[in-house]
Structure formats: C-alpha cells, structure tokens
PANUTI-10626 format. One record per residue (C-alpha): x, y, z. Coordinates in steps of 0.02 Angstrom, whole numbers, padded with zeros to 5 digits, always signed. Each point is the difference from the previous one (the first is absolute). Last residue first. Example, Ala and Ser with C-alpha at 12.3 -4.5 7.8 and 13.67 -1.06 7.14 Angstrom:
+00684-00053+00357/-00069-00172+00033/
END
This chain:
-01518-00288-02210/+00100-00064+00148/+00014+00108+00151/+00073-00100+00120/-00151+00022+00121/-00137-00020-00120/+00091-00147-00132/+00020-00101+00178/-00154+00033+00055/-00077-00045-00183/+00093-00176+00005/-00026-00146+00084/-00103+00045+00159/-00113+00147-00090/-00023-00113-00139/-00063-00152+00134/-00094+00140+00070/-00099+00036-00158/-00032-00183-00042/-00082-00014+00170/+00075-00117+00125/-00052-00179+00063/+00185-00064-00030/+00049-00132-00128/+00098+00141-00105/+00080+00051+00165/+00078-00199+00016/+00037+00011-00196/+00094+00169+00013/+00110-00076+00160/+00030-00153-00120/+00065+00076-00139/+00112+00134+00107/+00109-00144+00061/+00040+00055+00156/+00193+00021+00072/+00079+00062-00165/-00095+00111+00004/-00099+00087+00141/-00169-00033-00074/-00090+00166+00006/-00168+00050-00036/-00054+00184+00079/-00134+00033+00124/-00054+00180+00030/-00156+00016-00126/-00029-00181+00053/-00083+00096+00154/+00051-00027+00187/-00141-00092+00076/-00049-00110-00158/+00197-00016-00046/+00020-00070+00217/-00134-00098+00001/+00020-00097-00202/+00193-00035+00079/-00059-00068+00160/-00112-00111-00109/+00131-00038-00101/+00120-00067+00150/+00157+00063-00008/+00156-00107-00056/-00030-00076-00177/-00065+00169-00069/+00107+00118+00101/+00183-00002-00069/-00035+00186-00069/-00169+00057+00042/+00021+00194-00023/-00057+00118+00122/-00052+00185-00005/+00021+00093+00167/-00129+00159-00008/-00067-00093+00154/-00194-00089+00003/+00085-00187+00038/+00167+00044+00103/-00020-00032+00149/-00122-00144+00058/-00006-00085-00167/+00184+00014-00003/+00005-00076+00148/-00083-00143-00031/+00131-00019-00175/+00161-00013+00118/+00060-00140-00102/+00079+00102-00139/-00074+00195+00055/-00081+00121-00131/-00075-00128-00120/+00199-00066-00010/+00058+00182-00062/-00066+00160+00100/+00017+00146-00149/+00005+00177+00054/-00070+00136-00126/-00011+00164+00029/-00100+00119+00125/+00082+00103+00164/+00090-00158+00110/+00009-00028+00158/-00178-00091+00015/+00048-00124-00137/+00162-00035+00103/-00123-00047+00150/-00101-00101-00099/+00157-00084-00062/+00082-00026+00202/-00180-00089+00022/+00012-00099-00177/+00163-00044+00094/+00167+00012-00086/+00180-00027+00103/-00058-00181+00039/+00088-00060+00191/+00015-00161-00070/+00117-00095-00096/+00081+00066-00185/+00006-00115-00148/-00170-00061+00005/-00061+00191-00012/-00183+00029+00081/-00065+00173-00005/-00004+00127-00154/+00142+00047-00127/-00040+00160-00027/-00054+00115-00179/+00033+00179+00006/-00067+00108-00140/+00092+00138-00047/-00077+00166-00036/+00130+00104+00075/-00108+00041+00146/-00010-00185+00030/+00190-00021+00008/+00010+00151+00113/-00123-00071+00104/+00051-00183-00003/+00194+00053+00071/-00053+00137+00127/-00126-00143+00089/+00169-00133-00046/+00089+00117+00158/-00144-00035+00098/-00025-00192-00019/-00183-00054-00024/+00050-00127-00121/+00168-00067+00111/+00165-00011-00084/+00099-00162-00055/+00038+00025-00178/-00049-00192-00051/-00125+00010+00138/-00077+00163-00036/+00016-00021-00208/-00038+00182-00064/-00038-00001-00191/+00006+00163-00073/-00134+00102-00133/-00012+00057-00183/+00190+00005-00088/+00037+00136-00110/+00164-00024+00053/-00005+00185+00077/-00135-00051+00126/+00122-00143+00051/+00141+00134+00035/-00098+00094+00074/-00053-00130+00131/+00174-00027+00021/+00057+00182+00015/-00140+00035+00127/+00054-00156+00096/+00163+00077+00035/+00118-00106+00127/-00110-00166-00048/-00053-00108+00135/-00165-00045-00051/+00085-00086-00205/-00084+00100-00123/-00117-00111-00157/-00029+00027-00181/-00160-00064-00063/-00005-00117-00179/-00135-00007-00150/+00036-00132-00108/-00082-00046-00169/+00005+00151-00108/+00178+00057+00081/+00055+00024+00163/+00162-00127+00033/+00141+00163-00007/-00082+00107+00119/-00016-00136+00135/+00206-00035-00034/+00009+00175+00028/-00083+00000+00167/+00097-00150+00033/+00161+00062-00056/-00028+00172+00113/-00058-00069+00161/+00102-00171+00002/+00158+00075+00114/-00139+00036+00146/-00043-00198-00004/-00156-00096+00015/-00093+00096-00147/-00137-00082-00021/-00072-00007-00179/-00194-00007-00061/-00036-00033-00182/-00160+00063-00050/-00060-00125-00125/-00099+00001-00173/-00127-00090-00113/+00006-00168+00099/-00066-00140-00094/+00087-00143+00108/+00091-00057-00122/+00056+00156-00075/+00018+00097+00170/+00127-00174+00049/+00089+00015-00157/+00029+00220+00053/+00054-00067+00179/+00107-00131-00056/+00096+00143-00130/+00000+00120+00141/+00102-00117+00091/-00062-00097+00160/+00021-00175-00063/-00170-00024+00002/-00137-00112+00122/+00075+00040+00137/-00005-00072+00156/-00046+00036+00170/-00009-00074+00158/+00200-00062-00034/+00053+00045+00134/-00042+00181-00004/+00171+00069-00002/+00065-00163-00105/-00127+00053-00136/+00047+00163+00015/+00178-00034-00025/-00026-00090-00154/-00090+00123-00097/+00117+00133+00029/+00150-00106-00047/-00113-00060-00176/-00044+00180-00012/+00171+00081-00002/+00058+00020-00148/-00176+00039-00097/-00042+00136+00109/-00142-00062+00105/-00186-00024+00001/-00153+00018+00113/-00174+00021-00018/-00168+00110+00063/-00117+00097-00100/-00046-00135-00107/-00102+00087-00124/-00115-00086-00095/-00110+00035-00157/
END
C-alpha cells in the first residue's frame, strides 16, 4: 500500500498554461514528468504503483476560492483524495474554511510563497486554529521555492513556533519540514507535533540526514509525498525502499499515517 500524501494537478483546461508558467517561474529547475491533468497523475500512480494521492491546490487568487474547492470536490473518488485550500487575505475566513468543511473535503494547502504571508503571522494564528478546530488538516509548502528569492516566509523555527500556537491537530511541514533548510529542522522542529512529508526530498537531502531526523522525530509523524508532477513517485519509493529502516516504519512512512490522520478504514 502507498499513499502519496502530496501531488498536484489541474483542471483539464488549464493545465498545459499552468504547467508552463511554473516551469518558466522556476527556470526551468523543475520539470514535470506529466502533463498535469488528473488523467497524467492517475497513469503516473499506475506506473509508479501508487494506491492513492492527496491532491494539494493553491489558491493564488481570491476569485478561485469557490471553483477550486469545488473542482477538489469533484476529482475525489477511489483513487484521488484532494484538500481544498483559502487564499490569507480573505474578508471571511470562517466562511472559507466552512465552506471546505462543507465539501466534505479533509484539510487545506497553504503555499507561503505562492500566497505571500509569513508562517508565524498573527492574523494566519486565527486562520490555522479555526481550521484545526474544524478538523482540517493543514498541509504547508515548506522552505526553499526556486520561483521566489530569498527572504523564505516558512522556517522550521517560524513552524515550531506555529506548533506551539496551536491546541492539538494535525499540521503537515512538506519538503521533510524545510526544502534546503533540513539543519534546522533538526534543530527545531524534530520532537514537535509537526508531521512532515518528504516530498521532492530523496535526490536533494542527504539520507543520512533523513534516517537523523525520522529516528529523532518518529516515522509515526513522517508522511511519503512526491510532489507530482515535480518527482517521480517511483523513484522516491525505491530510494526509501534502499534505506536502513524497519519494515514497520517504512509502513508508517508510506501509508498507515496517512490512512490514521485522514481517517481511512
């Protein structure tokens, strides 16, 4: 069984355009090995012998809030598994978050750079816990971005801090908690509540800093992710195949988490 907890896709009319611009965003750092569609995404989970993915949108714009959100309700099936999102400078982010909850939906992706807002912000504080009390769980884009230059909006010190804030649920730190910043997630947020998935990690950080940091935190709170289209998953689950890790955390890692925390029977 796997469960990559962490992909992409598009509505059908506008993935090739969507696809496109983010590979001239991150000059060309990147690229994909679908077309973006749900269609790619489902051939790729068949090659690759993926069970199911949790699709994660960003909402970029304020106007996308409802078609996204119903576009995510529309892709769930057997197969496909897909988060709703809020865009941080919403006029009602109760009605947003409520309106996601409504959808059936199980949790929101929050992109910092993409949407531009700082972790550890304030005014997202009110946002996570009302989306947390809700039962949602939030999943974050986490450090490095190629298509955005420094200052990052999302330390795995601005995470700790956010895991302090916050009264239980479940907060998901993509890139192993922090893309390139991977020391200092070993100095923050190993031993937090923070899960972590290892979306475009295998080829990136190094697997003995990788071993450390599951050891110290627990593969109960470490989730497999590939970020497609930007990974293939098939190679990510061969590099944590090769690993020196026990069967049972390798299960944890590619699947029971995920079944725990969405609540898959």
């Amino acid at each position: 069984m796997v469960i990559d907890f962490h992909t992409h896709a598009f509505p059908d009319k506008i993935a090739q355009r969507a696809i496109a611009s983010l590979i001239e965003g991150c000059n060309g750092e990147y690229m994909p090995c679908s077309d973006g569609t749900v269609s790619g995404l489902v051939e790729n989970m068949d090659k690759f012998g993926v069970d199911i993915s949790v699709v994660q949108p960003v909402i970029t714009k304020l106007s996308q809030t409802q078609t996204l959100n119903l576009w995510a309700k529309e892709i769930t099936g057997e197969r496909l598994i897909s988060f709703g999102g809020i865009h941080p400078a919403t006029d009602d982010y109760k009605r947003d978050i409520d309106f996601v909850c409504e959808l059936g939906l199980p949790g929101i992706k929050l992109h910092p750079e993409y949407q531009q807002f700082e972790v550890d912000a304030s005014h997202m504080l009110k946002i996570y816990d009302y989306a947390l009390s809700k039962g949602l769980i939030i999943l974050f884009h986490a450090g490095y971005d190629p298509a955005y230059p420094p200052p990052i909006h999302s330390s795995p010190e601005q995470f700790a801090k956010v895991s302090r804030e916050m009264q239980g649920g479940v907060i998901v730190a993509a890139h192993l908690g922090g893309q390139r910043q991977w020391d200092d997630v070993e100095k923050h947020l190993v031993g937090t509540d923070v899960y972590l998935d290892t979306s475009m990690g295998m080829n990136y950080y190094p697997h003995e800093q990788f071993l450390r940091i599951v050891k110290g935190h627990g593969a109960d709170k470490i989730l497999f992710g590939s970020d497609a289209p930007w990974s293939r998953a098939g190679e990510e689950m061969e590099v944590l195949n090769s690993l020196s890790l026990t069967q049972e955390e390798k299960d944890l890692i590619f699947y029971k988490n995920a079944e725990r925390i969405l609540n898959i029977k």
